[in-house]
N, C-alpha and C positions, 0 to 999 in steps of 0.2 A: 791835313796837318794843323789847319788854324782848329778844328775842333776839339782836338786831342791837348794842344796848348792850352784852350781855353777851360777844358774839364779840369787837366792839371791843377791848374792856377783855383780854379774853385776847390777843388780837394785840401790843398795847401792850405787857402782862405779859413775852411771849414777845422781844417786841423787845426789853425794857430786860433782860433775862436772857439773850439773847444778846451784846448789847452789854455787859454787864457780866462774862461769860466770856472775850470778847475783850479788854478793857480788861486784865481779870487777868493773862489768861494774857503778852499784852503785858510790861506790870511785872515780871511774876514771872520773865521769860525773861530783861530788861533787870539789875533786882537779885541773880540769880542768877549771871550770866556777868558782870556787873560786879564783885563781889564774887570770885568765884570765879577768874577772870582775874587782878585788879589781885595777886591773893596770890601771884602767880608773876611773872609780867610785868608791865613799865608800863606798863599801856596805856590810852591816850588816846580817848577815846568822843564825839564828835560826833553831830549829824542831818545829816550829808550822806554821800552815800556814793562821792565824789569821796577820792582820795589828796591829802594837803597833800605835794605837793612843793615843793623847796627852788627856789629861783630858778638857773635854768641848768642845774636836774639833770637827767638823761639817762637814760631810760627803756630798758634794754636787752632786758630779758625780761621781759613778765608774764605769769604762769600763772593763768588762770583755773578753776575747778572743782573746788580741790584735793579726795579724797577726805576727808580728815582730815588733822587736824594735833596734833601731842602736845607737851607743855612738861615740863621736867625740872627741877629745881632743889630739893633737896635741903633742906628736905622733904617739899615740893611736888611733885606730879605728876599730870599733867593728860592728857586726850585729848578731843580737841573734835569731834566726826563730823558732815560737813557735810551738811545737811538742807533744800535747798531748799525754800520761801522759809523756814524757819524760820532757818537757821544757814547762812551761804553764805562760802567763804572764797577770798581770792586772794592770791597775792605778787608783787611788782612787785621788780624786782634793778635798781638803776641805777648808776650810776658813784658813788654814794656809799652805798650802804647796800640792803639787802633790808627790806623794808616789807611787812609782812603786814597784811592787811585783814580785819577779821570783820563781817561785815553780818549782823544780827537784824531777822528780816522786812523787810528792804529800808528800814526807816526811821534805825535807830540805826547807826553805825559805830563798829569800834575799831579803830584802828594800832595797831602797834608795829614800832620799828625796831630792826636790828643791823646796826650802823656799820664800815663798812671802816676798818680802822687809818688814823688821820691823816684823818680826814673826820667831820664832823658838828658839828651849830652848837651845841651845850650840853656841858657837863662833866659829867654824868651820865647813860651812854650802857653800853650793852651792846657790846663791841669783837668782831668776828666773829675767831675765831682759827683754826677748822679747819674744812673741810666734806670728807663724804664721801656714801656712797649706801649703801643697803641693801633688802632686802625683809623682811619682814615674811608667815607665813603668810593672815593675815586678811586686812588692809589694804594688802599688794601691797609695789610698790617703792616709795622713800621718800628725802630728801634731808634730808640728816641738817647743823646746821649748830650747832658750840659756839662758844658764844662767853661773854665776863668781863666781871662789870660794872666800870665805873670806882669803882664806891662799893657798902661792905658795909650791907646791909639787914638788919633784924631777922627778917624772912619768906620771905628765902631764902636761898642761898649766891653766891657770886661766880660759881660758872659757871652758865651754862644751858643745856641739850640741847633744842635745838629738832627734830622731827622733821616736814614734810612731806611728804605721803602723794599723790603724783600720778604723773602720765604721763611717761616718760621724762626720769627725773631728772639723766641722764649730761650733756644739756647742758647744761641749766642750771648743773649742779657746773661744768662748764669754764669760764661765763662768769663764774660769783664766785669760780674760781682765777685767772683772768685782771685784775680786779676788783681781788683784795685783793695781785695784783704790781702795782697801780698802771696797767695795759697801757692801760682802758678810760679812765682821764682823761684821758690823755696823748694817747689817738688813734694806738697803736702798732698 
């Protein structure tokens, strides 16, 4: 009997030390990229891992799997490397704005958007003003997208150099130079 208590009791031990490295490691992944993120970008963290789109907005591109993704803002700089299920990232391009997604173990979400000139529902908005493409030795080819905030913050600068790290970035550039001439709302 005492051996069978005694295995119990360590089984127990081992469960609540497992569950309690999980629960950490959780947290620590949650207060770190929250923290860490919010210093550069604004980004907005829910538990669903659904995009809040606007009503009527219109899904053009989204890129699934990006390799990584980098944020720039002076004097701020960041690079995010997507780790599935730990770190999983997407961007969604719609006729009003590019909407990036970070999922942390599939539970937690953060957006953040950059807003086509003349589009988006609040006054304090990051406005997209140039994108281009690049490579990168490490982390391959990349779509590169700057954009100005409407409002100067204490923790960054007005611009931001967003860098997405994926597969064939040439069209997507096309569809957010199409995009920010207006082409995609209008149905040109």
């Amino acid at each position: 009997m005492k051996k069978k208590s005694s295995k119990t009791l360590k089984v127990h031990r081992l469960r609540w030390i497992i569950l309690s490295l999980v629960v950490t490691i959780i947290l620590s992944a949650v207060l770190f990229l929250r923290f860490r993120s919010t210093l550069v970008m604004d980004m907005r963290f829910k538990f669903n891992l659904f995009p809040a789109f606007l009503p009527g907005e219109k899904v053009c591109v989204s890129q699934e799997h990006l390799r990584a993704f980098s944020v720039r803002s002076p004097p701020s700089d960041r690079v995010n490397l997507s780790v599935p299920p730990v770190l999983e990232t997407q961007v969604y391009i719609t006729d009003s704005r590019v909407l990036l997604m970070v999922h942390i173990f599939r539970i937690l979400s953060g957006e953040h958007s950059l807003w086509f000139e003349g589009r988006g529902e609040s006054e304090v908005k990051d406005i997209i003003k140039e994108v281009n493409i690049g490579k990168r030795p490490l982390l391959g080819s990349y779509l590169e997208i700057i954009s100005e905030s409407s409002t100067k913050r204490w923790y960054r600068s007005r611009q931001l150099r967003s860098r997405f790290f994926m597969k064939n970035p040439e069209s997507v550039r096309k569809v957010i130079a199409e995009a920010m001439k207006g082409n995609l709302r209008e149905g040109k």
